[in-house]
N, C-alpha and C positions, 0 to 999 in steps of 0.2 A: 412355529413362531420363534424359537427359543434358538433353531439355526439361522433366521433373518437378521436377528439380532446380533447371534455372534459375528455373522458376516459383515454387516453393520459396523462390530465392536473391531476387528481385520482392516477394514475399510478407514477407520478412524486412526489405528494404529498405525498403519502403512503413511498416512497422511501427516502423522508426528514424527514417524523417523525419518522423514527426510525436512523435516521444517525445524518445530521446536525442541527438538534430541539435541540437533544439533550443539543449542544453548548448553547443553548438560556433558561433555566431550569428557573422557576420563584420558589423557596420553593421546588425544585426538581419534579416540576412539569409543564408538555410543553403542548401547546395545542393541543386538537385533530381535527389536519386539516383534516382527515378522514370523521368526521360525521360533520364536518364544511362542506366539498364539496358536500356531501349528500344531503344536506341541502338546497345547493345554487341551488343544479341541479333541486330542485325544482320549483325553483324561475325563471329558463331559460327554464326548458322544460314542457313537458306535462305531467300529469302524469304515463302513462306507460314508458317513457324514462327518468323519473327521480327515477323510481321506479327500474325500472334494472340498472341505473348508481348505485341505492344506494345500490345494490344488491351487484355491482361489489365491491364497497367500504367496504362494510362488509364483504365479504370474503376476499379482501387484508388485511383490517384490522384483519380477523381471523387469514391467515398466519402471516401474518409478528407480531401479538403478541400472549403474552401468558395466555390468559386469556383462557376461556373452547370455544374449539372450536363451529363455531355456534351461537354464541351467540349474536355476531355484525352482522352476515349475517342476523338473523331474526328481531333486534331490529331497524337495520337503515331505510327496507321498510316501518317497521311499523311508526316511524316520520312522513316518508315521504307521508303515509295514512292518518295520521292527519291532517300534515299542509296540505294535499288535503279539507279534512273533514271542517277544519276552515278556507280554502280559499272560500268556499263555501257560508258562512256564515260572514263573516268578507274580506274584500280585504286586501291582503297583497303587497300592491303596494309602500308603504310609509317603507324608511328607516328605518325610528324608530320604526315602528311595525316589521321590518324584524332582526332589532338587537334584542329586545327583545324577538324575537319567537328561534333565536341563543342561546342565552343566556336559555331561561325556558328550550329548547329542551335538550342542553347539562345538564344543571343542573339533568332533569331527568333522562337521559340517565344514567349518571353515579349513580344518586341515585340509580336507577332498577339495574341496574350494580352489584353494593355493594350488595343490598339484594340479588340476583340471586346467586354471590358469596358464600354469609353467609349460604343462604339456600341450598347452597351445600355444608358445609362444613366446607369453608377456613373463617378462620382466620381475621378478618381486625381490624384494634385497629383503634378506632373511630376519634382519633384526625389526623390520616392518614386520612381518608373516610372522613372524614370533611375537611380538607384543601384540597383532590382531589375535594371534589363537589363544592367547594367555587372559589378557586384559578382555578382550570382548566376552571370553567364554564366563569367566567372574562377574563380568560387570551386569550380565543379558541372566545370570542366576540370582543375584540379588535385586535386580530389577522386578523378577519371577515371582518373589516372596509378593510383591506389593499386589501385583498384577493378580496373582493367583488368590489369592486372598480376597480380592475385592471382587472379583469372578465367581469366585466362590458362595459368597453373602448375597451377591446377585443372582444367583441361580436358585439358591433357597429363596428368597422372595419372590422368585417369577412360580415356584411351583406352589407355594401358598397363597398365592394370588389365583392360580390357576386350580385349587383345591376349592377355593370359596366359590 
């Protein structure tokens, strides 16, 4: 139940960053709730169910933008193999290491992002690509605190709901 819901919650979010984010633009640039929830699904599930949430997220995120399709559907599992790979190695139990693993993951993403781009092709003028990987990466980790938080409070009431 508790994956429907978060898919649900993926579903909902995909649907506000491309509509009402937009209202919210920091340098013309909004956070990406998308590989933000990817991310968290890690943090809640295991990882074969945070591996197909992040599955699902990168193909929403494929349709609903316009980047080359594909491209999010394969790069958000891959995070998601990571921070398996350095939960292994490192607990990622502690806020502060979970905002910072927010923070480098998105930084990267969009960095590989831009090169993937480039190397096909398109166009990017640097001071663009530079305030997307700077501005987004800040703005999609303080976005995180709110997000994470209320995720959080909702998952402790879905299992004392589910204990009664």
């Amino acid at each position: 139940m508790k994956r429907l819901l978060f898919a649900g919650i993926i579903l909902l979010l995909g649907v506000l960053q491309v509509t009402l984010i937009d209202s919210f633009k920091i340098f013309n640039v909004k956070p990406d709730l998308l590989l933000m929830i990817a991310i968290i699904a890690s943090f809640f599930f295991d990882f074969k169910e945070a591996l197909v949430l992040s599955v699902f997220a990168g193909v929403l995120k494929d349709i609903l933008g316009t980047d080359v399709f594909g491209m999010h559907t394969l790069l958000f599992p891959l995070w998601i193999f990571l921070i398996e790979r350095l939960n292994r190695q490192v607990p990622i139990d502690q806020d502060l290491i979970r905002l910072i693993l927010i923070f480098v993951i998105t930084f990267l993403h969009h960095m590989l992002r831009g090169l993937i781009l480039v190397w096909l092709g398109q166009q990017i003028r640097s001071g663009i690509f530079l305030r997307i990987l700077f501005v987004e990466s800040i703005y999609t980790t303080v976005v995180y605190l709110w997000v994470f938080k209320g995720l959080q409070r909702w998952m402790v009431l879905d299992e004392q709901n589910q204990e009664r």
